[in-house]
C-alpha positions as CSV (number, residue, x, y, z in Angstrom):
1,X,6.9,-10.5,-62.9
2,X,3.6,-10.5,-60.0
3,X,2.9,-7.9,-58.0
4,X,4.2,-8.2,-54.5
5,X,1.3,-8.8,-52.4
6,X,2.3,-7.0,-49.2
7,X,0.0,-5.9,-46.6
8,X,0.2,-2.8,-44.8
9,X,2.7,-2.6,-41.7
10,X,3.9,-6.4,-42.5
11,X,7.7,-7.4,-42.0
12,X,8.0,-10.6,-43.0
13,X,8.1,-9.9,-46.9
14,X,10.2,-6.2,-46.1
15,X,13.3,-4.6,-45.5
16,X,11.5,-1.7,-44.2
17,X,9.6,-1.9,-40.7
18,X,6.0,-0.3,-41.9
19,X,5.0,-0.4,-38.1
20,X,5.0,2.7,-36.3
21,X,7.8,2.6,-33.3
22,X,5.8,4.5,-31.0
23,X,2.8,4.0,-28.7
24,X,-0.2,6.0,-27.0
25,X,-0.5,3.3,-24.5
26,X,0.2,4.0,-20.8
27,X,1.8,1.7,-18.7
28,X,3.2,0.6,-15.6
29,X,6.5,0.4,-14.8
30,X,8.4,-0.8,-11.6
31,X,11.6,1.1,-11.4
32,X,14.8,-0.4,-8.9
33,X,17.4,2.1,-8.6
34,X,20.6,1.3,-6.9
35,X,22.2,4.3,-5.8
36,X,25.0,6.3,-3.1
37,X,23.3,6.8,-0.2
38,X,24.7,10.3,0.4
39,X,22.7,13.6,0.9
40,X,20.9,15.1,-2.2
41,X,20.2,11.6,-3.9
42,X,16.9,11.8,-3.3
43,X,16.0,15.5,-4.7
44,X,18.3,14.4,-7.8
45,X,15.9,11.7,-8.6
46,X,12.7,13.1,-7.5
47,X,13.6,16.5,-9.0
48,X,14.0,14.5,-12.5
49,X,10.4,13.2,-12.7
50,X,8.8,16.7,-10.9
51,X,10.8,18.9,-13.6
52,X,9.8,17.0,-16.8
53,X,6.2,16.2,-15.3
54,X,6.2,12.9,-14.5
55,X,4.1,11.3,-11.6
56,X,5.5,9.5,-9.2
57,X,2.9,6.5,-8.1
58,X,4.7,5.3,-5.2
59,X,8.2,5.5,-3.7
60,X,10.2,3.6,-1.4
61,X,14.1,3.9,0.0
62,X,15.9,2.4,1.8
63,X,19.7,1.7,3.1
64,X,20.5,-1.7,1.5
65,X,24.6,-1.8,1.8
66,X,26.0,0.0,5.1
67,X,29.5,-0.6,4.0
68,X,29.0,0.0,0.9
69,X,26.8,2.8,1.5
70,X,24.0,2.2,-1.0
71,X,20.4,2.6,-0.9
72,X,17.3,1.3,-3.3
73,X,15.1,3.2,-4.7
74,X,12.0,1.7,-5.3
75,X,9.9,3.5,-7.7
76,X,6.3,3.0,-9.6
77,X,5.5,5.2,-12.5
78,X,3.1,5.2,-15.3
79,X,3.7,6.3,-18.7
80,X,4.0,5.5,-22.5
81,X,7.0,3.4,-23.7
82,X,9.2,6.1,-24.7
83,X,8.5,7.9,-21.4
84,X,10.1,4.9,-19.2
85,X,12.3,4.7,-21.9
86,X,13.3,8.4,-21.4
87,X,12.7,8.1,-17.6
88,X,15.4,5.0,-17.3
89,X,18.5,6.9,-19.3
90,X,17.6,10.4,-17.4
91,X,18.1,8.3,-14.1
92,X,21.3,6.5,-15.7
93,X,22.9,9.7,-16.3
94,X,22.6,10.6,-12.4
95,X,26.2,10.6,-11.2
96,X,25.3,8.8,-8.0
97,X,23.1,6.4,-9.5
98,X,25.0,3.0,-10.1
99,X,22.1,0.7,-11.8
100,X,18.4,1.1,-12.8
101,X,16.5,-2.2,-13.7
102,X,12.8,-2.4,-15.3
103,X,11.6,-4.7,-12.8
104,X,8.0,-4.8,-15.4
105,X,10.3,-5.8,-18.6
106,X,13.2,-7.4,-17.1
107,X,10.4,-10.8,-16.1
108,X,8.9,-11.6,-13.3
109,X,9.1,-10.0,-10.1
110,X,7.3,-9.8,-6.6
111,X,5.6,-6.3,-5.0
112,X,4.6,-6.2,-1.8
113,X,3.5,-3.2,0.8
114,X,2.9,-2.5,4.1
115,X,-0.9,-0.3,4.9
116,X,-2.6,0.6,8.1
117,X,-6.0,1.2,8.5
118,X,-8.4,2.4,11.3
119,X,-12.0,2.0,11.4
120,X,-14.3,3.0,13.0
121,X,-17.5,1.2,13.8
122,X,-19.7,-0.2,16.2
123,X,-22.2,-3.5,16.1
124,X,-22.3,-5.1,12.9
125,X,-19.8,-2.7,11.3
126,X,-17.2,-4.0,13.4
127,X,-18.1,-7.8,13.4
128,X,-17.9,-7.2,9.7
129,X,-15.0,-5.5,9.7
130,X,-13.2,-8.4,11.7
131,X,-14.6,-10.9,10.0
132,X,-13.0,-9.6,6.6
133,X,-9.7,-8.5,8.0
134,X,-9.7,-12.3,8.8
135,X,-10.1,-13.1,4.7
136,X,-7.6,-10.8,4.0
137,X,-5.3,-11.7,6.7
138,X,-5.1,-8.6,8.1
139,X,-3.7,-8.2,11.6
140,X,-5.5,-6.3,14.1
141,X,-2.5,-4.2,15.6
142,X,-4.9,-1.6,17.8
143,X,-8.4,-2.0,19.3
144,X,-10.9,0.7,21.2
145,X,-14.3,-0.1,21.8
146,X,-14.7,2.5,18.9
147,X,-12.1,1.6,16.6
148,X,-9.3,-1.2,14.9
149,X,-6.2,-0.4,13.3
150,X,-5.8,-3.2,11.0
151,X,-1.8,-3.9,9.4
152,X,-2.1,-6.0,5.7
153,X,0.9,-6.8,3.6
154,X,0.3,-7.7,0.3
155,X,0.4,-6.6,-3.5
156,X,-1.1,-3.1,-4.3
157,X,-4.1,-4.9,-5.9
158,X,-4.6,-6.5,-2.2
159,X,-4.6,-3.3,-0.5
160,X,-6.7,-1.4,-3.0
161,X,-9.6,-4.1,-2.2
162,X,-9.0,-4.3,1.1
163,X,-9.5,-0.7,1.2
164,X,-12.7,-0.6,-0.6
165,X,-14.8,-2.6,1.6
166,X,-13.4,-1.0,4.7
167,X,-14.8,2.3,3.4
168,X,-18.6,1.4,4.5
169,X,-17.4,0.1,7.4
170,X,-16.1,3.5,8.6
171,X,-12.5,4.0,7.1
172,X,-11.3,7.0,8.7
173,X,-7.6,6.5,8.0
174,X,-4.9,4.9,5.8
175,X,-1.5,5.2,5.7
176,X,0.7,3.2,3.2
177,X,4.4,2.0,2.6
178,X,4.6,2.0,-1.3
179,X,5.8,-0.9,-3.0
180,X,8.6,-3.0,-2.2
181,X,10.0,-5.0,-4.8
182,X,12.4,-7.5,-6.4
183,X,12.9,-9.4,-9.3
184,X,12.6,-13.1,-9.2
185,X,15.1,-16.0,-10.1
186,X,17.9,-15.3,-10.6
């Protein structure tokens, strides 16, 4: 009889899975939680990532059934596999939460969020400024002769880059929704 000639971690030619099940790898993750929208919800959720040690990236809520009375929770973490893993049944075991989807596993899905920013500038600063608030489509919601407050919309990514060349330009100020978002198709 040959040898088996088996390399290490392969599956194909094994009933045992040689690969480990577990990763170092830090992700993502785009949480929706459908919940009562009753008093306390909030510091049940928020107190479940703050007493294990998780970060919170961004957070958004918001009434999304008045009859009904429920509210989303939009939430963006990062952390290995078996975190999210461990963060999604922790949140499922909430009494008052009714569904938690992986919007960043479950396919694709659309973010979106809502930043202000002033600047402040004078000359060719604030030409500048205007002139990439126009590339960015970027709405100029306040103006002083010293200053704009600029409104974008847009994924995260958007914002972050938006941000960064404002900053020579004399950012003095942001202020910034979190994400928004849903899952596409059906």
């Amino acid at each position: 009889m040959s040898p088996l000639k088996i390399k290490k971690g392969a599956t194909s030619h094994s009933a045992y899975n040689l690969r480990p099940t577990f990763s170092d790898v830090v992700e993502r993750h785009t949480l929706a939680v459908l919940v009562e929208n009753e008093p306390g919800v909030l510091a049940r959720v928020i107190g479940l990532f703050s007493g294990r040690g998780y970060n919170i990236d961004s957070l958004t809520v918001a009434e999304v059934d008045h009859t009904g009375h429920l509210s989303r929770i939009t939430i963006v973490t990062s952390g290995t596999p078996q975190v999210i893993e461990q963060i999604k049944a922790q949140l499922g075991r909430i009494v008052s939460v009714h569904d938690v989807h992986d919007l960043t596993v479950e396919g694709a899905s659309v973010e979106r969020e809502l930043a202000m920013f002033k600047v402040v500038g004078q000359g060719d600063k604030r030409v500048e400024a205007l002139r990439l608030a126009d590339i960015f489509r970027a709405s100029v919601v306040d103006s002083t002769l010293e200053s704009f407050v600029f409104e974008i919309t847009g994924a995260p990514d958007k914002i972050d880059a938006f941000a960064d060349l404002m900053r020579p330009l004399g950012l003095t100020d942001v202020a910034r929704t979190g994400v928004a978002a849903l899952s596409r198709g059906e």
